[in-house]
Structure formats: structure tokens, C-alpha cells
C-alpha positions as CSV (number, residue, x, y, z in Angstrom):
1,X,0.0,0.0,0.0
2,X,1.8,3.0,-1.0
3,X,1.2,7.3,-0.7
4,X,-1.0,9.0,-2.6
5,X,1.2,10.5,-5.1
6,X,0.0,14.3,-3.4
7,X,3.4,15.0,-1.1
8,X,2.2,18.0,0.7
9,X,-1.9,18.9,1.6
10,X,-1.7,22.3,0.1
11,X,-5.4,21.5,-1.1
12,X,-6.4,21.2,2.4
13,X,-4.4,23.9,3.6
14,X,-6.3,26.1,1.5
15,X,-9.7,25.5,2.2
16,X,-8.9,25.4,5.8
17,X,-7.6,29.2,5.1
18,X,-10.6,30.4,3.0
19,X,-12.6,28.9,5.4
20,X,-11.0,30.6,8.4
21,X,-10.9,34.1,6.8
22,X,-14.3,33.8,5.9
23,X,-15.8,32.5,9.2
24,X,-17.5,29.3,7.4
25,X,-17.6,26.3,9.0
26,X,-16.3,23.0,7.8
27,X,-17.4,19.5,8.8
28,X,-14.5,17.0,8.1
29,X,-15.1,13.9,6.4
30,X,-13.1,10.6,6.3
31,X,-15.3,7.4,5.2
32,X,-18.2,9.3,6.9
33,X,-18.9,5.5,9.1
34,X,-19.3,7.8,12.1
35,X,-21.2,10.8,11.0
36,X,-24.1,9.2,13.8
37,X,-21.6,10.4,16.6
38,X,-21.6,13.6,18.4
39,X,-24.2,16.4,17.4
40,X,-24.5,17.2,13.9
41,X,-22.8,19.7,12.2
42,X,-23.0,21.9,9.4
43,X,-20.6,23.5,6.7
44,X,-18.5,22.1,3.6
45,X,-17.3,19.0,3.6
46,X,-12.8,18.9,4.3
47,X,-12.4,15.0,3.0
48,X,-9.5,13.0,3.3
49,X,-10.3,11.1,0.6
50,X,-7.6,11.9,-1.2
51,X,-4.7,12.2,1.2
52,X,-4.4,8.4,1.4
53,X,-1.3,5.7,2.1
54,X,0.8,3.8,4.5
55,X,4.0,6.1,5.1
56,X,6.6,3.9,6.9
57,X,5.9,0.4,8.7
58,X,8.2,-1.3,10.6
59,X,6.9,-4.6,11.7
60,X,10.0,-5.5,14.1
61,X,9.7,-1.7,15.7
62,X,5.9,-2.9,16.2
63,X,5.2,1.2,14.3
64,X,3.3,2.2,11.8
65,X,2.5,5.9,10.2
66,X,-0.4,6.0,8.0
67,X,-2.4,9.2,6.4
68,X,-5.6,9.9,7.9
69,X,-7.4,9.5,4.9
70,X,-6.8,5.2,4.1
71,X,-9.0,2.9,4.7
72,X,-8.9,1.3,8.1
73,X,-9.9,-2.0,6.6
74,X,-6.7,-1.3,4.6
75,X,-4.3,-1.1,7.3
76,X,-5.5,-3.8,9.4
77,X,-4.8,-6.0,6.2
78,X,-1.3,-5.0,6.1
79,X,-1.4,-5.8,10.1
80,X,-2.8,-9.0,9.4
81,X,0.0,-10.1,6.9
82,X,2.5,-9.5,9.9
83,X,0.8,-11.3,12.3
84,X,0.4,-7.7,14.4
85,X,-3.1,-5.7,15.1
86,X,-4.1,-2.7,17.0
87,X,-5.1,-3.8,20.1
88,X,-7.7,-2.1,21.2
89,X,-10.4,-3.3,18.3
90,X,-11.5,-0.2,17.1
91,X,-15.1,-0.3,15.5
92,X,-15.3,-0.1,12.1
93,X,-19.3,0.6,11.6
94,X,-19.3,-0.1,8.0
95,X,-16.1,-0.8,5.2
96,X,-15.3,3.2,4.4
97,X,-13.7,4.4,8.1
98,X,-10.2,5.9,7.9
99,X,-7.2,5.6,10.4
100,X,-8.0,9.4,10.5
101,X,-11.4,9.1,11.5
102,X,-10.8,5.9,14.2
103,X,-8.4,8.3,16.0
104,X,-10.8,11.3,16.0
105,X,-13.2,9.2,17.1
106,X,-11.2,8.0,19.8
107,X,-13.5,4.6,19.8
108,X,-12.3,1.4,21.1
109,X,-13.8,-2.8,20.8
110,X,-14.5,-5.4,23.2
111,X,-10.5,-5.5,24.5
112,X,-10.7,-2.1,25.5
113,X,-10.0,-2.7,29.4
114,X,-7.5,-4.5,29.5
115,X,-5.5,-3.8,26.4
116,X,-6.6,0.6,26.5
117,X,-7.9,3.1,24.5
118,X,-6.7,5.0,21.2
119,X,-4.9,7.3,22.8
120,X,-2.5,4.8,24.8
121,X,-1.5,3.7,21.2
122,X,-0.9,7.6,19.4
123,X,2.7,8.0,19.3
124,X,3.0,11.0,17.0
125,X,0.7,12.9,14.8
126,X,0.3,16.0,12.5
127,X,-2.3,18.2,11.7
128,X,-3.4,21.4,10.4
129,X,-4.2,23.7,12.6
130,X,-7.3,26.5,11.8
131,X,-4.4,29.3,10.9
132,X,-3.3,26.6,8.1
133,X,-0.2,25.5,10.2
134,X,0.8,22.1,9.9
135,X,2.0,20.9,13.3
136,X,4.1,17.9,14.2
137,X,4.0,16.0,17.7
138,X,5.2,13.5,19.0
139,X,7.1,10.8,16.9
140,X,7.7,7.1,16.7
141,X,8.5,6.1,20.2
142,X,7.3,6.7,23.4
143,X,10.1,8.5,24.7
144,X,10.1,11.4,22.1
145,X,7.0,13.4,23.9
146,X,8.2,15.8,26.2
147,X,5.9,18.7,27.5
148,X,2.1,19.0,26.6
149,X,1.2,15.0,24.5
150,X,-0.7,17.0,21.8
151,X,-1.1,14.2,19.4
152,X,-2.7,12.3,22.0
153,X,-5.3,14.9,22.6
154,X,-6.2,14.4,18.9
155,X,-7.5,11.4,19.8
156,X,-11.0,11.5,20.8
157,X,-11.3,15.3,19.8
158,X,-14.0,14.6,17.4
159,X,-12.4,16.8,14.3
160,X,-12.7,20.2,17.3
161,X,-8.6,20.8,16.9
162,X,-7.4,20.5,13.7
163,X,-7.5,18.0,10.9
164,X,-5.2,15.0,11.3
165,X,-3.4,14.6,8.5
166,X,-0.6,11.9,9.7
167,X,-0.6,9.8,12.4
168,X,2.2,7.0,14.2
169,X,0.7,4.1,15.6
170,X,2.0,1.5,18.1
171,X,1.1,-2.2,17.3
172,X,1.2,-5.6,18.8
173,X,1.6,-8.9,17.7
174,X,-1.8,-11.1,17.6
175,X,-2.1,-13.2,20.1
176,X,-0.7,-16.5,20.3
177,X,-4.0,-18.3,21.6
178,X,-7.6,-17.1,22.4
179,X,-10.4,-18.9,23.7
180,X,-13.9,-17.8,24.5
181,X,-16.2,-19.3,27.4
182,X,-20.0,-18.9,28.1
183,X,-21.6,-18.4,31.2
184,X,-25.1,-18.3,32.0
185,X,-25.6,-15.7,34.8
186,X,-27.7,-12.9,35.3
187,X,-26.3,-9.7,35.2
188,X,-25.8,-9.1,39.0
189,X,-24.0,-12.7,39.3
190,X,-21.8,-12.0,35.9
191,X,-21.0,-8.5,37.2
192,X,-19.7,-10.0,40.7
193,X,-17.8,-12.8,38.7
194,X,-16.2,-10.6,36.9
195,X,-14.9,-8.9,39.7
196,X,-13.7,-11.4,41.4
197,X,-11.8,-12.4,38.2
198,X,-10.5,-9.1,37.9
199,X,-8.3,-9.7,40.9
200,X,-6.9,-12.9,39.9
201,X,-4.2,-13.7,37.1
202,X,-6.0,-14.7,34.2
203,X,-5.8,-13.6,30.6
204,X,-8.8,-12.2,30.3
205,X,-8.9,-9.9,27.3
206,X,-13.1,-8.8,26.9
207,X,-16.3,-9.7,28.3
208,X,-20.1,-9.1,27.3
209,X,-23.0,-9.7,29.0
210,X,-26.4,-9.9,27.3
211,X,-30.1,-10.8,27.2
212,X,-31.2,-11.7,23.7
213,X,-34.7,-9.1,23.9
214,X,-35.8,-10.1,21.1
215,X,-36.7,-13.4,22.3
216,X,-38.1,-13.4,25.8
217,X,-37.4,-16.8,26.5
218,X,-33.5,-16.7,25.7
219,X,-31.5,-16.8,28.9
220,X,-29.1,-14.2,30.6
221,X,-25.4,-15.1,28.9
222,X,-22.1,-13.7,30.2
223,X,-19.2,-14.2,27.4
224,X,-15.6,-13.6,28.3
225,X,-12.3,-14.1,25.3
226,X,-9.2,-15.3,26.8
227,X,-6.1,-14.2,24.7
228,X,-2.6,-15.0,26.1
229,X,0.4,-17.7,25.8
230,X,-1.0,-21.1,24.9
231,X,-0.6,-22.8,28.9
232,X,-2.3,-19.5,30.1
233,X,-5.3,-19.3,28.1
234,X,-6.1,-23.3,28.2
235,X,-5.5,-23.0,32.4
236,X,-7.6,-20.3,32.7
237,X,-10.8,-21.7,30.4
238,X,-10.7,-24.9,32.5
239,X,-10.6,-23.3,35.7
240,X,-13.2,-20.7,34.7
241,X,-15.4,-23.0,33.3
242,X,-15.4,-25.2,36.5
243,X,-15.7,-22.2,39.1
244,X,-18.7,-20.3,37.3
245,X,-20.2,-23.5,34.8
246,X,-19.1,-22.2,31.8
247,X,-19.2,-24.1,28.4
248,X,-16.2,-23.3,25.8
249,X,-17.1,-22.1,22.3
250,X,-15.9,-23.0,18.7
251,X,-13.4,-20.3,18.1
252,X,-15.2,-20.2,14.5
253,X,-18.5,-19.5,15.9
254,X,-16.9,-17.2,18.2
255,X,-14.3,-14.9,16.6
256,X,-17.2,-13.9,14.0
257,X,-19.2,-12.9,17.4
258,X,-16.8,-10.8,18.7
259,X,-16.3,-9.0,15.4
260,X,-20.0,-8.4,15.1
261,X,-19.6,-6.9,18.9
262,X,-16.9,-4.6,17.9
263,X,-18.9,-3.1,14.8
264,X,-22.2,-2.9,16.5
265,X,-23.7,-6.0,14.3
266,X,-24.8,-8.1,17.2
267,X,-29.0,-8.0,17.3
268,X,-29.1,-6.3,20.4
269,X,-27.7,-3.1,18.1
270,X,-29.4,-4.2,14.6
271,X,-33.1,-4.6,16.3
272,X,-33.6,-1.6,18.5
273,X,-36.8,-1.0,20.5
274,X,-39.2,1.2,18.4
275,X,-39.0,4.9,19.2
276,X,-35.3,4.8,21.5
277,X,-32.0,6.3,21.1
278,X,-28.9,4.2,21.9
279,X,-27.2,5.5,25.0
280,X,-23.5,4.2,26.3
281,X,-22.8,4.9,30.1
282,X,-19.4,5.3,30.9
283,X,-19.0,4.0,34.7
284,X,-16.4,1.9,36.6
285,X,-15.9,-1.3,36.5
286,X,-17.0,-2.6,40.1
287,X,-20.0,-0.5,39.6
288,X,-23.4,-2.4,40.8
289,X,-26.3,-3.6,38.4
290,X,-28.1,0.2,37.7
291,X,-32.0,0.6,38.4
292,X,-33.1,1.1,34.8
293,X,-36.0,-0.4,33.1
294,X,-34.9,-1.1,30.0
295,X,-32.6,-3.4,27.6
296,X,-28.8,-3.8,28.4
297,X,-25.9,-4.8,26.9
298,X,-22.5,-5.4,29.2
299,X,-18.7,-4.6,28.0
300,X,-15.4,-4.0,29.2
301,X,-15.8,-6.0,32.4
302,X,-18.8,-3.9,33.6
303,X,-16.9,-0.9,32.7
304,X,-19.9,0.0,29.4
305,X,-22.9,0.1,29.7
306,X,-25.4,0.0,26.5
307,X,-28.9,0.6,26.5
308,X,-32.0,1.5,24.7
309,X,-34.0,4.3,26.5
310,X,-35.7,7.4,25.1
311,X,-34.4,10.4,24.9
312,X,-36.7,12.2,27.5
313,X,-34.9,9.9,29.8
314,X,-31.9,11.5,29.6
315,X,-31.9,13.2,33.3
316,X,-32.7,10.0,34.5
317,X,-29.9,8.0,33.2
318,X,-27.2,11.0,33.5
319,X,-28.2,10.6,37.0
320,X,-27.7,7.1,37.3
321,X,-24.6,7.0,35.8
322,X,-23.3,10.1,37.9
323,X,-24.3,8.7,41.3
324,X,-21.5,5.5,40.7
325,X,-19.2,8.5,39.5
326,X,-19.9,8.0,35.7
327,X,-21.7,9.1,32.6
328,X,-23.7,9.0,29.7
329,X,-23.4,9.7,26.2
330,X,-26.8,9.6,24.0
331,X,-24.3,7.4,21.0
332,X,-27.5,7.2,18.6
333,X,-29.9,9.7,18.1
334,X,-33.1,7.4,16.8
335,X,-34.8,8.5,13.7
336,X,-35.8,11.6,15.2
337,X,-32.6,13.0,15.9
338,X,-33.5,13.4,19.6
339,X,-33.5,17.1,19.4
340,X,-32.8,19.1,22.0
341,X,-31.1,16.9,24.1
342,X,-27.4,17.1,24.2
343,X,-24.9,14.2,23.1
344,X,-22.6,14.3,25.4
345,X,-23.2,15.1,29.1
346,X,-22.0,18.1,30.9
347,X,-18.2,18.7,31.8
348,X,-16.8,20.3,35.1
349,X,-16.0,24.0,35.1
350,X,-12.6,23.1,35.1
351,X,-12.2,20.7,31.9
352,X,-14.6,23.5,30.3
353,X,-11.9,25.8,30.5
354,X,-9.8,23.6,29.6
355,X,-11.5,22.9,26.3
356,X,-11.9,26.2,25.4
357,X,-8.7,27.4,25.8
358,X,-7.3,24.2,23.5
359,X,-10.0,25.3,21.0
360,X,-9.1,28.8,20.9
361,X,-5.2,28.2,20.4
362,X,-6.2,25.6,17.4
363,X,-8.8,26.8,15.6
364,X,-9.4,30.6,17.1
365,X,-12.3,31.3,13.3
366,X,-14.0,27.6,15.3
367,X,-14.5,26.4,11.6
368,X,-13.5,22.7,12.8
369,X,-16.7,20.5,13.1
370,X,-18.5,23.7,15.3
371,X,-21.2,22.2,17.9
372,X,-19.9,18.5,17.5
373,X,-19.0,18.4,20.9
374,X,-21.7,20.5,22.4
């Protein structure tokens, strides 16, 4: 996979400038797989269609520097060939989403807590700023960031600081073994399982819990992927299996599962309740079943929280999540666009200020994806 033959993103640079001098806003678009997340926004679209290609990869340095524009799909190939993979499973949500766009995003999979987020993998990364200024930080190892991590506040930043034009990855070899094990506990008894796992030295490496709605006869099911040496991984499914009844899977009926959690394919997402929004609450992991009367889906060890509820309930779920220090983030807006009620739930005073003063150093016209935050 080579460069796009374009060396330098004067093309960008300059619609980022007009833009800027005139005070019109401009919504950036990678493979547009995301364009559900956050609050809409309005303005031309700054693609990165174009600005496409693998930079430098060194397998045995476990790095790679990709353009924001290629294909996700793309890179993880390449990965793939290498036996190496980006940890942290990011969701694809459909076969157009860029590298760009997955680090915007700042979205991670099922392994997200125990292998970490986007950020913990950004080792350098350069963007345009809203003056035009192309900016470098970072670099290829961990040691180079000294000061302020800027590229690492890209990640998760939603397109509000800049456009990311070029970005250094760390990556990790796959796994040498993975097994899966099923459970069937209800979600208070999975929840204290998994705590109790949590303490103990097993190579557990994602977890769901779920309740098949659709069917109201299906049982209460907790999954949880092992991933680890060979010894580890077979140890830990036959002691796991004994302490908590657990059955092992076919990895080929089970790897296909977990992909199809990752991308938001599983029928818990595909079916949704008529009239609800999908919300995600963000808590910790030890926190206890929540009070809420309606359908949930279980990740990162108890850690994410799905669910479908409308979006007049949003008080009553921000205050849930918030009294087991948490939140709640309305992730899909339902055909009505759930107007009116913000995205994303209120910050402290403090990271307020915080925000503004980052948006006002890197894009002082605010032409960069205005409101998608808000």
C-alpha cells in the first residue's frame, strides 16, 4: 500500500484558510462510518479522501505511520500479513472508516480494558491547525513526547482541533491463543464474577454480558475471550469453566461474534426498541447492576454500559450514571434526531476551560466541526 502520489496537503491547507478568513464552518469527512456520533454539524465538507497511504511500517519496531485518509480495513490488512493488530479493536461501523477518523473518534472494541484506548497507542501525529499551520508531535517512540502530548489529545477530539493529517501508531503482535467461554448468569451474578476475576491472574482480554430481547425466552449469557500464551489461556478456560459452569465455544462461531460486537452488528444493536435512542454509560468497573427499566448490553468488564431508552430519559440516566461516578453519552440519536437533548453530558468548570482554551489556540475562526461536541 503506497502514498498517494500528493506530497504536501496544500489543497487542504487552503480550504482550511478560506474557510477561516471567511468564518464558514467545515465539517470533516473521512469514510463518513461515524457521522451518527456527536451532534451534527453543518458546513462544507474537508475530506481526506484523497490524502491516502501507508508512510513507513516497521513490523520489528511494532510502528506504523499511515495518512488519515486510508482505509482502516486497509491497514488492518497489512497488520494482518505481519501477524500484528491494533489492540484495542477499534469499530469499524461499516467498510469506508479511515485511520483518521478511528483516532478522531477515539472509539475502542471489546478489549478495550484490559488492552486501553486509542490514545494509549498515538505515538505522534500532524495536523493542520485552523491558521493553516501544519503541526508535528510526537514521533515514533514513546520516549520522544516531552511537555504537553498534543497528538494524543487528537485522539477523541472529534475533528474540534485540527484535521489529522498523519498519524504514528504502536502495534502488537496477535495473540498467540484465544479462547472464548460462556456463562449463563444474570447480570448481577456476571457482574460479581467478573470482579472477582478481575483480581486474579487470568488472561482475560473482553467480556459481554447480554439478554437476547428479542426473544423473551433466551437466557441471561455472560461471554468472556481469553487471549494469552497457549498454557495460560487453556488453564484459565478450564478453571473458569469449573468455578462459574461455563461451556467453551468454537473459536469459528466465536471470533465472528466478537467482530460483530466490535462493529455494532450483534441484534441487540441491529433490532432496536421502536421509538429509542442508543445511550452508552461510561462507569467503573466494580460498579453495581443500575436501576433502569430497560434493555442492556455489558462490555469492558462492567466498565460499558449500553442501553435502549428514550431520549426524555436522559436526566434519569445521566443521574444514574453520575451517582456510581460516571456518565452517559446519547451514541444514537433514533430517527428523530433526539432534538434538543445534548450528546454528550456536561463537563466540570474546570475541563470546560480547559477545552476552550485548546479550541481557541487551534482553531481561534472555530470552523472545525463547530457544535460537535456541544
Amino acid at each position: 500500500m503506497q502514498a498517494s502520489t500528493t506530497e504536501h496537503p496544500s489543497h487542504l491547507i487552503e480550504q482550511i484558510l478560506q474557510a477561516s478568513a471567511e468564518r464558514q464552518p467545515l465539517r470533516i469527512v473521512g469514510g463518513n462510518t461515524k457521522s451518527f456520533y456527536g451532534a451534527p454539524t453543518a458546513g462544507a465538507a474537508l475530506s481526506t479522501a484523497d490524502w491516502t497511504g501507508v508512510v513507513s511500517y516497521e513490523p520489528t519496531e511494532l510502528v506504523i505511520t499511515v495518512r488519515s485518509g486510508t482505509p482502516l480495513a486497509e491497514v488492518e490488512a497489512l497488520l494482518a500479513g505481519q501477524g500484528q493488530c491494533f489492540p484495542f479493536e477499534p469499530p469499524r461501523f461499516g467498510p469506508g472508516g479511515t485511520v483518521g477518523g478511528m483516532v478522531a473518534a477515539g472509539l475502542a472494541g471489546p478489549a478495550r480494558a484490559t488492552a486501553g484506548s486509542v490514545r494509549d497507542y498515538v505515538l505522534g501525529a500532524s495536523f493542520i491547525n485552523g491558521r493553516g499551520e501544519r503541526l508535528t508531535f510526537g514521533g515514533q517512540v514513546m520516549k520522544n513526547v516531552a511537555g504537553y502530548d498534543v497528538s494524543r489529545v487528537m485522539a477523541g477530539s472529534m475533528g474540534t482541533l485540527g484535521l489529522i493529517t498523519e498519524v504514528s501508531l504502536k502495534v502488537l503482535p496477535v495473540a498467540l491463543a484465544e479462547a472464548t467461554v460462556v456463562f449463563p448468569l444474570g447480570q448481577h451474578d456476571a457482574l460479581e464474577q467478573l470482579h472477582r476475576w478481575g483480581g486474579q491472574p487470568l488472561p482475560i482480554n473482553a467480556s459481554c454480558w447480554v439478554k437476547d430481547t428479542t426473544r423473551p425466552e433466551a437466557p441471561e449469557l455472560l461471554f468472556v475471550r481469553l487471549r494469552g500464551a497457549v498454557a495460560a489461556v487453556e488453564a484459565a478456560c478450564e478453571r473458569m469453566a469449573r468455578e462459574a459452569g461455563g461451556t467453551r465455544m468454537d473459536n469459528a462461531q466465536a471470533g465472528p461474534d466478537w467482530d460483530a460486537c466490535r462493529d455494532q452488528q450483534l441484534p441487540f444493536f441491529t433490532t432496536p426498541p421502536p421509538g429509542l435512542c442508543l445511550w452508552r454509560l461510561s462507569v467503573p468497573q466494580t460498579a453495581p447492576v443500575l436501576a433502569l427499566p430497560y434493555p442492556q448490553f455489558i462490555e469492558w468488564q462492567g466498565a460499558q454500559r449500553w442501553l435502549w431508552a428514550p431520549a426524555s430519559a436522559a436526566a434519569d440516566l445521566r443521574a444514574a450514571a453520575g451517582a456510581v461516578n460516571g456518565h452517559a453519552t446519547l451514541f444514537r440519536a433514533g430517527v428523530d434526531g433526539a432534538p434538543g437533548v445534548p450528546r454528550f453530558q456536561s463537563q466540570s468548570a474546570a475541563l470546560q476551560a480547559i477545552q476552550s482554551r485548546l479550541l481557541e489556540a487551534f482553531d481561534p475562526a472555530g470552523v472545525f466541526n463547530p457544535g460537535r461536541m456541544a
